[in-house]
C-alpha positions in Angstrom: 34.1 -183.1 -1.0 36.9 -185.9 -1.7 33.4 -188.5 -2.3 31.9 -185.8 -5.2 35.6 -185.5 -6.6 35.8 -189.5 -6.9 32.2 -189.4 -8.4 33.3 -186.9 -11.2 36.3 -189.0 -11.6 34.5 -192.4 -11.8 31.9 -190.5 -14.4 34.3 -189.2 -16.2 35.9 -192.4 -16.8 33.0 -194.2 -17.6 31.8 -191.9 -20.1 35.6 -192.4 -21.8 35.2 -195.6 -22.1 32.0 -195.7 -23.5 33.2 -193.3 -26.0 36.5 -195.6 -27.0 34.0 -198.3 -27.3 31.7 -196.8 -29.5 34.6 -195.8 -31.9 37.1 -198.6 -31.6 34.1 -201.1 -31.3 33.2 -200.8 -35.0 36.6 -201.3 -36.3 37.2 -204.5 -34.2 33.6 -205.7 -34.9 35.0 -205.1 -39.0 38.3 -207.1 -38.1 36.9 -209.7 -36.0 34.1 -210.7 -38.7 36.6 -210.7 -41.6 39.1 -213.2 -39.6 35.9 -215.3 -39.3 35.1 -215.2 -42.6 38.9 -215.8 -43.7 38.9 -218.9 -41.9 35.8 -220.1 -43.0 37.1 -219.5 -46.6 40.0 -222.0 -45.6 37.6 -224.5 -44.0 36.1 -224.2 -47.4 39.3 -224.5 -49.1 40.5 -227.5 -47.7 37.0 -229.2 -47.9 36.9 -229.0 -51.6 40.4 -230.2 -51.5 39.5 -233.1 -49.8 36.4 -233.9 -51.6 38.5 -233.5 -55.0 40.8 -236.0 -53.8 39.0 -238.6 -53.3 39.1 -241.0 -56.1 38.5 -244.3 -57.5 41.2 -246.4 -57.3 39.9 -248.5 -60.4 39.1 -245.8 -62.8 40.4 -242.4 -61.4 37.1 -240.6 -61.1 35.4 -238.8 -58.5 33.6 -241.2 -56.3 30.5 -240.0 -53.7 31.1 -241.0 -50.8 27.9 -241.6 -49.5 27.6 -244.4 -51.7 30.7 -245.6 -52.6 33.3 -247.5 -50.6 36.2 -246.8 -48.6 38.7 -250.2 -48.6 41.9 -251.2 -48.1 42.9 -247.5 -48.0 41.6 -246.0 -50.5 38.0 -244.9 -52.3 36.4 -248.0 -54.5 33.4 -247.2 -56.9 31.0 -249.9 -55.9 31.0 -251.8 -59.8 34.7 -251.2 -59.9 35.5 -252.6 -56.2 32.9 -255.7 -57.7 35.3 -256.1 -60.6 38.1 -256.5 -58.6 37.3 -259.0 -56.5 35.7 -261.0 -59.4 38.8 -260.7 -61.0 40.9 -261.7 -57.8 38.4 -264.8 -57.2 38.9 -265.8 -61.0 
């Protein structure tokens, strides 16, 4: 008798918790992907920060920086970093 009491009990349990599950899983499903998403918006955020920021020191503009240069601290445009040292040779 006490073994088919603690079956009942142990079913009813599980079938309770599948149940919370199934209700509270959707709503912590919704919150979990919106915190990801928030924080990929500030990944995003501070990416295009970054990439804004980086500058010529020469002329000021927007360099790439898969073709420019970074020297001496800071982003060079490739003519502008030639200029300079022709200028610093001269």
């Amino acid at each position: 008798m006490l073994l088919i009491d603690i079956l009942i009990v142990a079913g009813v349990a599980t079938v309770v918790v599948m149940a919370a599950g199934a209700i509270g899983g959707g709503a912590i499903g919704r919150r979990l992907e919106e915190r990801r998403r928030r924080k990929q918006g500030e990944r995003n955020a501070a990416e295009e920060r970054r990439r804004l920021a980086e500058r010529c020191a020469i002329c000021d503009e927007p360099v790439d920086p898969s073709v420019d240069l970074w020297e001496r601290g800071q982003w060079w445009h490739r003519r502008c970093w030639r200029e300079s040292v022709n200028n610093e040779v001269s």
